[in-house]
Each structure stands twice: as C-alpha cells, then as structure tokens.
N, CA, C and O atoms as a GROMACS GRO file, in nm:
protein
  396
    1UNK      N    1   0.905   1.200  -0.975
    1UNK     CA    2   0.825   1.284  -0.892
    1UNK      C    3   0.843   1.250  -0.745
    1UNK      O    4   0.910   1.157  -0.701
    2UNK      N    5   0.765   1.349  -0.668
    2UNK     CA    6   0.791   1.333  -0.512
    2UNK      C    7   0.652   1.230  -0.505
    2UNK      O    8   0.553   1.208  -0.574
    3UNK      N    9   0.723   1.174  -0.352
    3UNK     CA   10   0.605   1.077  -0.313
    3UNK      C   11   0.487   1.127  -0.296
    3UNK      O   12   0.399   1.066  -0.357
    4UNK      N   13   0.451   1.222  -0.231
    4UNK     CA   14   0.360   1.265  -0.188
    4UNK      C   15   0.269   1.307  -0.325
    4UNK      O   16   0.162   1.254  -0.358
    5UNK      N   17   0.324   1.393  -0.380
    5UNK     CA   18   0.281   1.442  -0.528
    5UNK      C   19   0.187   1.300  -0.608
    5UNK      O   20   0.064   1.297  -0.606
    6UNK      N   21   0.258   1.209  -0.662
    6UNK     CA   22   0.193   1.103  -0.734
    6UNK      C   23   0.119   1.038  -0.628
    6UNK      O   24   0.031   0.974  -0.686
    7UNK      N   25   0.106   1.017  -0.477
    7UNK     CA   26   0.014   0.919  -0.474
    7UNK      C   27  -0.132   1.026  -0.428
    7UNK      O   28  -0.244   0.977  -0.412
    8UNK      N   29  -0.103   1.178  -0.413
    8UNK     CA   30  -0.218   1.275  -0.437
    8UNK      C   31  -0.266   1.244  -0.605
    8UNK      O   32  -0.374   1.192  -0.632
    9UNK      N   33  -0.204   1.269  -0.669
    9UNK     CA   34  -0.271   1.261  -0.792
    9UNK      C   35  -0.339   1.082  -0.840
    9UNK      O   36  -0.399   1.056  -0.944
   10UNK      N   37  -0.308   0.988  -0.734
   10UNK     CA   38  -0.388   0.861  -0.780
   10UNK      C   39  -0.480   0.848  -0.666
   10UNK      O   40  -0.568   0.767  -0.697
   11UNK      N   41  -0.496   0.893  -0.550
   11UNK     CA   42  -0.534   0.920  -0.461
   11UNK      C   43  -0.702   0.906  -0.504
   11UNK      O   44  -0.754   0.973  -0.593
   12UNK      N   45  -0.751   0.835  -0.445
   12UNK     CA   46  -0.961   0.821  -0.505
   12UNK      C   47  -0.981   0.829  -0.362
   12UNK      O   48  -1.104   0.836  -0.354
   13UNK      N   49  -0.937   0.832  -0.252
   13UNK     CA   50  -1.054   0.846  -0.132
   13UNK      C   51  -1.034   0.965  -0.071
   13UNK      O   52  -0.965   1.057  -0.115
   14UNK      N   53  -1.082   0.964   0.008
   14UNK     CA   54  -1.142   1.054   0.159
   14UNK      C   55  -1.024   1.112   0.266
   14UNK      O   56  -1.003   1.222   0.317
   15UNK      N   57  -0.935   0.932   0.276
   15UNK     CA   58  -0.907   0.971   0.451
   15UNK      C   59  -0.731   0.875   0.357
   15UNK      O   60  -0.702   0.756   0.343
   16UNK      N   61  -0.658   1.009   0.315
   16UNK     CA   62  -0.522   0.979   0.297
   16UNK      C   63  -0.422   0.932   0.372
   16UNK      O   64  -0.332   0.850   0.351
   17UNK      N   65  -0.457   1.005   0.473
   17UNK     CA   66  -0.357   1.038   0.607
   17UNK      C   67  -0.359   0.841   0.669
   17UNK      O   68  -0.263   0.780   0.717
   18UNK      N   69  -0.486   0.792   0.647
   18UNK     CA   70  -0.506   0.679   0.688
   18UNK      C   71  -0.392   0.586   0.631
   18UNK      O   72  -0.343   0.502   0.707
   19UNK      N   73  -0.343   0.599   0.489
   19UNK     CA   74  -0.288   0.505   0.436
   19UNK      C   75  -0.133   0.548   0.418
   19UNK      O   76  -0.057   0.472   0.358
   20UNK      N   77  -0.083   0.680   0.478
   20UNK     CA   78   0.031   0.708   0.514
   20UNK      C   79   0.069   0.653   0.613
   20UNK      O   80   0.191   0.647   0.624
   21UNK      N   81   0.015   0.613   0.685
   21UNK     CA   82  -0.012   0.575   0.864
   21UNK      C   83   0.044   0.441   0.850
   21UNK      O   84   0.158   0.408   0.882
   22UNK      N   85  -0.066   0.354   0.790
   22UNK     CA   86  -0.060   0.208   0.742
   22UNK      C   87   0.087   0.097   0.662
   22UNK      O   88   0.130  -0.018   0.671
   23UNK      N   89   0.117   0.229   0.582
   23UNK     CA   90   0.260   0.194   0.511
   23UNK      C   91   0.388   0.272   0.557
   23UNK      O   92   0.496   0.261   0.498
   24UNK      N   93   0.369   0.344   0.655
   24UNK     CA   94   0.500   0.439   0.700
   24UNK      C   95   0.562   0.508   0.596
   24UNK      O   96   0.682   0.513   0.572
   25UNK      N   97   0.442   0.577   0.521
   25UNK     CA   98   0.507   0.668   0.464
   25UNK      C   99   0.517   0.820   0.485
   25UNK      O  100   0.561   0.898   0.400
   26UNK      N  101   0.480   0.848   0.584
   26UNK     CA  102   0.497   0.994   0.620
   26UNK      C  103   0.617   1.025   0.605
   26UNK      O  104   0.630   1.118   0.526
   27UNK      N  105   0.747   0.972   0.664
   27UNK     CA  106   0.903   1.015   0.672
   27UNK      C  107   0.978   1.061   0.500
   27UNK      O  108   1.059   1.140   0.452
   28UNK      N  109   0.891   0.958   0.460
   28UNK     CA  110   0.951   1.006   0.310
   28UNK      C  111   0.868   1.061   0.174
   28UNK      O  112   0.900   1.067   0.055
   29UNK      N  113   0.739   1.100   0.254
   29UNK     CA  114   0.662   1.193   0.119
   29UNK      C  115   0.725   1.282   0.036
   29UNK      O  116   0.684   1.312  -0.076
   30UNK      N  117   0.865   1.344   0.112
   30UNK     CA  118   0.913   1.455   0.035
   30UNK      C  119   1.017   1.423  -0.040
   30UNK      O  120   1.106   1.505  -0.062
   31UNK      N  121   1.020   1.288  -0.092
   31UNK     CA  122   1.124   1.206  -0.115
   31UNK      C  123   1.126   1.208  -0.249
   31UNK      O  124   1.012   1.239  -0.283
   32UNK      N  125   1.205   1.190  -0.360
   32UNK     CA  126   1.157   1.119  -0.481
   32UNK      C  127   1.185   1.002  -0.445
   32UNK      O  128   1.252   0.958  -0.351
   33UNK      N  129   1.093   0.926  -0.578
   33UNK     CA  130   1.027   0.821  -0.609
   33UNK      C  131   1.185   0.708  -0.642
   33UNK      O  132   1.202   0.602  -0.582
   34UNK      N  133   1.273   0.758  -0.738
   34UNK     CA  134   1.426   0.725  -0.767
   34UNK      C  135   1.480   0.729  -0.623
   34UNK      O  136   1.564   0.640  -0.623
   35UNK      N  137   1.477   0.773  -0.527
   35UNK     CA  138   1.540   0.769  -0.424
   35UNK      C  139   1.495   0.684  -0.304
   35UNK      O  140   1.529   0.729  -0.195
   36UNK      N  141   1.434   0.585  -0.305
   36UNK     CA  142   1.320   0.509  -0.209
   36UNK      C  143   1.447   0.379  -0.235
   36UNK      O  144   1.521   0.338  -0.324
   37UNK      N  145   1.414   0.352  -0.099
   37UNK     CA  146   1.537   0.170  -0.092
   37UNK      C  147   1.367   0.110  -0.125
   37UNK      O  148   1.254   0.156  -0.112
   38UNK      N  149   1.437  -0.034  -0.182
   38UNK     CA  150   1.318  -0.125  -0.188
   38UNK      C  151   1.205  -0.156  -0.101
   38UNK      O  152   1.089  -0.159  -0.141
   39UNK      N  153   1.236  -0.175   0.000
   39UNK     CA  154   1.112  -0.154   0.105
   39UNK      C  155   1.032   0.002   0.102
   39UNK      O  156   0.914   0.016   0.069
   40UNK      N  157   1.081   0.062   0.124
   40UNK     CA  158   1.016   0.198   0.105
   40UNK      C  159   0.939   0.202  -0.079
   40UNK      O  160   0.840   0.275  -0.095
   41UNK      N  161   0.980   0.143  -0.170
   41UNK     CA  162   0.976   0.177  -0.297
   41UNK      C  163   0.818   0.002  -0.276
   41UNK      O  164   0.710   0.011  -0.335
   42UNK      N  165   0.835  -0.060  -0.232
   42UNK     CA  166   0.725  -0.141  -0.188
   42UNK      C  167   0.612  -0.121  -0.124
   42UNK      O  168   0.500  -0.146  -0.169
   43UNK      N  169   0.649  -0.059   0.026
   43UNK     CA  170   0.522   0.046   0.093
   43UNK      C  171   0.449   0.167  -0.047
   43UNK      O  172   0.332   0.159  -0.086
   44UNK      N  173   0.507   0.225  -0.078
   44UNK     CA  174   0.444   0.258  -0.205
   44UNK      C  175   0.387   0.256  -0.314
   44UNK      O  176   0.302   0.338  -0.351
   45UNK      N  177   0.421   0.177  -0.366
   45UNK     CA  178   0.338   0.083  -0.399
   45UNK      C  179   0.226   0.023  -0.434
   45UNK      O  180   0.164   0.013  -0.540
   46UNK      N  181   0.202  -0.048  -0.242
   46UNK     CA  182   0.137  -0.076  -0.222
   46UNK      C  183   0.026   0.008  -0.155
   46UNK      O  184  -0.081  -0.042  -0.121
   47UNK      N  185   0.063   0.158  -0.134
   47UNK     CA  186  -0.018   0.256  -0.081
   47UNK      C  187  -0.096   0.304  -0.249
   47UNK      O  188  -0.210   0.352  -0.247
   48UNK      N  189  -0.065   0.295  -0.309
   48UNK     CA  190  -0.076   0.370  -0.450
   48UNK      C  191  -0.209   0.301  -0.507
   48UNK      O  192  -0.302   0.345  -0.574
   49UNK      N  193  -0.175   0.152  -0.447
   49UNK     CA  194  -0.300   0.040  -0.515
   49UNK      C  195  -0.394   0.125  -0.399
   49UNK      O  196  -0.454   0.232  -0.414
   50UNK      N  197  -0.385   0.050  -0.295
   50UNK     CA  198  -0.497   0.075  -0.212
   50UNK      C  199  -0.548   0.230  -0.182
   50UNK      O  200  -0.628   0.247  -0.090
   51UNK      N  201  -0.493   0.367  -0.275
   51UNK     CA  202  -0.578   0.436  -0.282
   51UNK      C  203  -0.662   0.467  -0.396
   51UNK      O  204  -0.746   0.557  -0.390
   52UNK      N  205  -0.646   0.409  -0.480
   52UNK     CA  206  -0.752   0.350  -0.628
   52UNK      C  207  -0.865   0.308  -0.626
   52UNK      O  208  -0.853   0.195  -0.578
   53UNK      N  209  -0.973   0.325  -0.648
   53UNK     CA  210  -1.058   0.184  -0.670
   53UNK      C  211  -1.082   0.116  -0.760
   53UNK      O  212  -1.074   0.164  -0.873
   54UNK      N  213  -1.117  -0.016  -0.742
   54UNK     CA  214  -1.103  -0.089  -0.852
   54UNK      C  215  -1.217  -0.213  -0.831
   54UNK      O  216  -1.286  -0.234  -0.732
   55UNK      N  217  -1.215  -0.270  -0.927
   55UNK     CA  218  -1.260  -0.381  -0.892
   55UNK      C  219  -1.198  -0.514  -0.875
   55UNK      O  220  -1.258  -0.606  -0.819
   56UNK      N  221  -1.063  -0.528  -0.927
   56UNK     CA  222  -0.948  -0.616  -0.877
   56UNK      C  223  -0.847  -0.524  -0.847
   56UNK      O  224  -0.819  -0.411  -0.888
   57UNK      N  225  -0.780  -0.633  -0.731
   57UNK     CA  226  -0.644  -0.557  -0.689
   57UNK      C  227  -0.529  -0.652  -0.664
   57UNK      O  228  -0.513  -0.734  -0.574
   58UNK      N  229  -0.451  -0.619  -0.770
   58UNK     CA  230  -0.303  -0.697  -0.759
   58UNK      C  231  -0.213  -0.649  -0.684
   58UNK      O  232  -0.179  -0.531  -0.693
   59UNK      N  233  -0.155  -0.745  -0.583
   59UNK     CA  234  -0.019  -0.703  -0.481
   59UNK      C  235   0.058  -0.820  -0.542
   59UNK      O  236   0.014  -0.933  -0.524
   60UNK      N  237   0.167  -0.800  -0.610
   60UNK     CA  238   0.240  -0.890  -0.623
   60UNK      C  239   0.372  -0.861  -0.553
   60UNK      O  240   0.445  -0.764  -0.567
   61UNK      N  241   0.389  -1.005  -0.445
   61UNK     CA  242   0.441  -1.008  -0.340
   61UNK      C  243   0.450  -0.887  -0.271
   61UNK      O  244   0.540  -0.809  -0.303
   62UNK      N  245   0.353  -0.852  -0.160
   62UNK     CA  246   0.369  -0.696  -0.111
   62UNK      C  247   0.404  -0.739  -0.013
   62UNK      O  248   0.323  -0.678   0.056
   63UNK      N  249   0.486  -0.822   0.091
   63UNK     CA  250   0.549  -0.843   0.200
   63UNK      C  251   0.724  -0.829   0.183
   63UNK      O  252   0.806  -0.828   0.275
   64UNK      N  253   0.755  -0.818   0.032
   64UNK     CA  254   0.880  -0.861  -0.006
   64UNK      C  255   0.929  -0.675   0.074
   64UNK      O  256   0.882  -0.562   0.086
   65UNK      N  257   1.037  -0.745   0.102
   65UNK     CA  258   1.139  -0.625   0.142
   65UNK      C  259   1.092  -0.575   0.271
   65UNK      O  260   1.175  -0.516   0.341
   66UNK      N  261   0.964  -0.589   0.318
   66UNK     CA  262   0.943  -0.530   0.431
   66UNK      C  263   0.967  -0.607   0.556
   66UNK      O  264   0.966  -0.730   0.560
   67UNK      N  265   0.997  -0.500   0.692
   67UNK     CA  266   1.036  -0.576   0.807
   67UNK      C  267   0.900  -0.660   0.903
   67UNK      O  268   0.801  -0.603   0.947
   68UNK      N  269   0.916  -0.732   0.910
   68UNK     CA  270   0.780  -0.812   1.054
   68UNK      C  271   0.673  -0.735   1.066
   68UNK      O  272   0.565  -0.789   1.040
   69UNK      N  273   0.674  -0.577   1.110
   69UNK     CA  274   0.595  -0.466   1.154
   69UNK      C  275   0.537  -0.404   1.062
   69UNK      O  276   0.431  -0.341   1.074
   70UNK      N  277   0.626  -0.422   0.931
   70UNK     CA  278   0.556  -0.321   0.809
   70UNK      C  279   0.445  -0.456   0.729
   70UNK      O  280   0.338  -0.435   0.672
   71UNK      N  281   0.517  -0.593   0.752
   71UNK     CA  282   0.407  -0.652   0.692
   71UNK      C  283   0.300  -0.671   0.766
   71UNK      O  284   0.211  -0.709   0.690
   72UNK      N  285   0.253  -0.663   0.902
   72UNK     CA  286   0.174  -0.666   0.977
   72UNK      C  287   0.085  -0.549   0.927
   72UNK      O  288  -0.020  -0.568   0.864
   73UNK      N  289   0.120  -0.463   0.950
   73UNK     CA  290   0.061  -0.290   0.939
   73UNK      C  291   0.030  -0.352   0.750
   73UNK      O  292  -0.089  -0.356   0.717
   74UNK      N  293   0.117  -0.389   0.661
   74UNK     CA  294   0.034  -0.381   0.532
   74UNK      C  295  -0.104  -0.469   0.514
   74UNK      O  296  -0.209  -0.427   0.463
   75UNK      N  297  -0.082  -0.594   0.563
   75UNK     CA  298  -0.137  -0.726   0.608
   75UNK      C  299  -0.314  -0.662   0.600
   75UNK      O  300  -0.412  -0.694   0.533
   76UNK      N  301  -0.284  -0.538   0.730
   76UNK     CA  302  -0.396  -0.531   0.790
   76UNK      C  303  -0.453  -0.390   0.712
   76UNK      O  304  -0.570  -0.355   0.712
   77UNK      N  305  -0.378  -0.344   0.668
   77UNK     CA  306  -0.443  -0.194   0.519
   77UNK      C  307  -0.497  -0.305   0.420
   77UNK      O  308  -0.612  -0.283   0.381
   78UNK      N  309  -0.430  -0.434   0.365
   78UNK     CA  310  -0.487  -0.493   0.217
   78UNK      C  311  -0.636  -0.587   0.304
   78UNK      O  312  -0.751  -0.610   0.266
   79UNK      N  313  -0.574  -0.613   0.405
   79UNK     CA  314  -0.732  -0.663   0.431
   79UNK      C  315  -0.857  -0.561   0.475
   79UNK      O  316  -0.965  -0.611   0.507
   80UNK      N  317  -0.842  -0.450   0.475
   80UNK     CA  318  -0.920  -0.314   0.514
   80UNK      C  319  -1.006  -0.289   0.369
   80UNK      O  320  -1.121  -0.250   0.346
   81UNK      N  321  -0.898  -0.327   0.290
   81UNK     CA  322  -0.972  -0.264   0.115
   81UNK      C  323  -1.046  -0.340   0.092
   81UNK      O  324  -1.159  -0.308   0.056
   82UNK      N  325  -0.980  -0.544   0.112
   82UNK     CA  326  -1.104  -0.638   0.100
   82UNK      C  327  -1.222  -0.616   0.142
   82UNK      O  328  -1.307  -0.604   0.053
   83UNK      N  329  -1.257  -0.607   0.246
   83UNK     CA  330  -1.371  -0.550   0.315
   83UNK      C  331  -1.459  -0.451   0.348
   83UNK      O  332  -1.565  -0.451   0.410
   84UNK      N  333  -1.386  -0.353   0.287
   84UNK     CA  334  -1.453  -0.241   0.250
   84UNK      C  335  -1.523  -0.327   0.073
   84UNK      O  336  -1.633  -0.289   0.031
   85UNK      N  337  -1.486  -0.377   0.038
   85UNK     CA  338  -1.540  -0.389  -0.184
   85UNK      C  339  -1.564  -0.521  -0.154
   85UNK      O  340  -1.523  -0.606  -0.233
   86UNK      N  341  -1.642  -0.566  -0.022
   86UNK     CA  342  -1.707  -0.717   0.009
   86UNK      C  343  -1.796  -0.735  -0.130
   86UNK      O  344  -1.782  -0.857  -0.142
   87UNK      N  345  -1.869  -0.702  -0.229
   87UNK     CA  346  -1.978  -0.739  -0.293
   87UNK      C  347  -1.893  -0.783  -0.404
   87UNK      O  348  -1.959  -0.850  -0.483
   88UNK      N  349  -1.762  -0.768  -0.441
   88UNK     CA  350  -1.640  -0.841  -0.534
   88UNK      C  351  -1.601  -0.954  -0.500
   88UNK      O  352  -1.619  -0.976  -0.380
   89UNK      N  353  -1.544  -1.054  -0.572
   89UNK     CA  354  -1.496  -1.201  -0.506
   89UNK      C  355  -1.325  -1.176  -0.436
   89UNK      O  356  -1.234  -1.211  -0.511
   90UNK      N  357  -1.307  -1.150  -0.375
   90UNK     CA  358  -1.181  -1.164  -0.332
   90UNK      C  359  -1.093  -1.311  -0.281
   90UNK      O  360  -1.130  -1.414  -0.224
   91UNK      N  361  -0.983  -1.272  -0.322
   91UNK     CA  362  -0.841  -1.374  -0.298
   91UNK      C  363  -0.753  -1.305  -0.272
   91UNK      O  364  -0.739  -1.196  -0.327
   92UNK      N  365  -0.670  -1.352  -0.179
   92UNK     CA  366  -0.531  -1.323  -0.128
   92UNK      C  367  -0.469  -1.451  -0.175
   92UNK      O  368  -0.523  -1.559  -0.149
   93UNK      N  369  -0.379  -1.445  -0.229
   93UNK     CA  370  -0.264  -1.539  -0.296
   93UNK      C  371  -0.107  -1.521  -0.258
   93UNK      O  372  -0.025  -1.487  -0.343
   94UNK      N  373  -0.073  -1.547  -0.119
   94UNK     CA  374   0.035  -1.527  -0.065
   94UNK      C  375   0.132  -1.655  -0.038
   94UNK      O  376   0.090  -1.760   0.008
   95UNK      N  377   0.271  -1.630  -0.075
   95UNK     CA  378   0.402  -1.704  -0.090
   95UNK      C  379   0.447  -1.708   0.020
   95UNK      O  380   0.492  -1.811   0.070
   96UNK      N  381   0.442  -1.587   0.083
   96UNK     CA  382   0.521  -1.585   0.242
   96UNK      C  383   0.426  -1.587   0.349
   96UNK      O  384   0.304  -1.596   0.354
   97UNK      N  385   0.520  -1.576   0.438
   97UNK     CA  386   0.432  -1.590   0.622
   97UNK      C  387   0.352  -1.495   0.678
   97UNK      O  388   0.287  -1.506   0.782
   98UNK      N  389   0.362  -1.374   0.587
   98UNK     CA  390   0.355  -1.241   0.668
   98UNK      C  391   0.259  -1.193   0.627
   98UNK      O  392   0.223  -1.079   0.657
   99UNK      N  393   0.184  -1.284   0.533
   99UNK     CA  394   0.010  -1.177   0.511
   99UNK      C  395  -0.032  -1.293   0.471
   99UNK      O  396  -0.148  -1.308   0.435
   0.00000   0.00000   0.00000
C-alpha cells in the first residue's frame, strides 16, 4: 500500500499533519511502502507507532538509519507521546547517541 493510505487507516488522533512534519514524511506519502530506502521505511514506522494509542510503546532502535536531523526531529515526536500518556510508567531504552 501507499504511505499515506496505511498510516490514515492506523491513524487514532486529531492533528496528522503534526506527525508528517516530525518524521519527514510528506515527500513520500504517495510512495509505496516496498519502495521506501531504510531510513524512510524507519520514519514510518515510527510515525505509525506514534499515531496509535496504546498503553506501551515499542521503538526498536528508531534512530537506526536516520540522519543527525531526523533523529533529533524523532527524539523530540517519541518524547511528545511520553508526555502526552504521563499517567503510564515510561522508559526510553536507547543504544545510540541520538535519542
């Protein structure tokens, strides 16, 4: 499927546009999903979790593949979700430098 398509259909909030923004995925919504390089196929991902809700949320390694700027910009979307679902116990469990 196209990008845009599946993360509308997992999509649980309000303000989408917010988390296109966050992972740079606007350029390739019209993309399929088979056609994404690893970083792009990562921003996704990780946009897909954070428009769910849940009561746990697994990123396993969500800095991998991305450049300095995209882990910054993700860094600061996965800590947005923490804090928005403060009344859950949260952990970040990170390997690398970049979140």
């Amino acid at each position: 499927g196209h990008v845009r398509d599946v993360l509308e259909r997992t999509n649980e909030l309000s303000d989408q546009g917010e988390i296109y923004e966050s992972f740079d995925l606007s350029n390739v919504q019209d993309r399929q999903i088979s056609d994404l390089s690893g970083g792009e196929l990562q921003r996704f991902t990780c946009a897909m979790t954070c428009m769910q809700k849940g009561d746990i949320y697994i990123f396993d390694e969500p800095s991998s593949y991305l450049d300095i700027k995209q882990r910054l910009k993700a860094a600061v979307a996965i800590r947005n979700l923490i804090q928005e679902n403060r009344t859950f116990e949260n952990k970040i469990l990170s390997y690398t430098s970049g979140i």
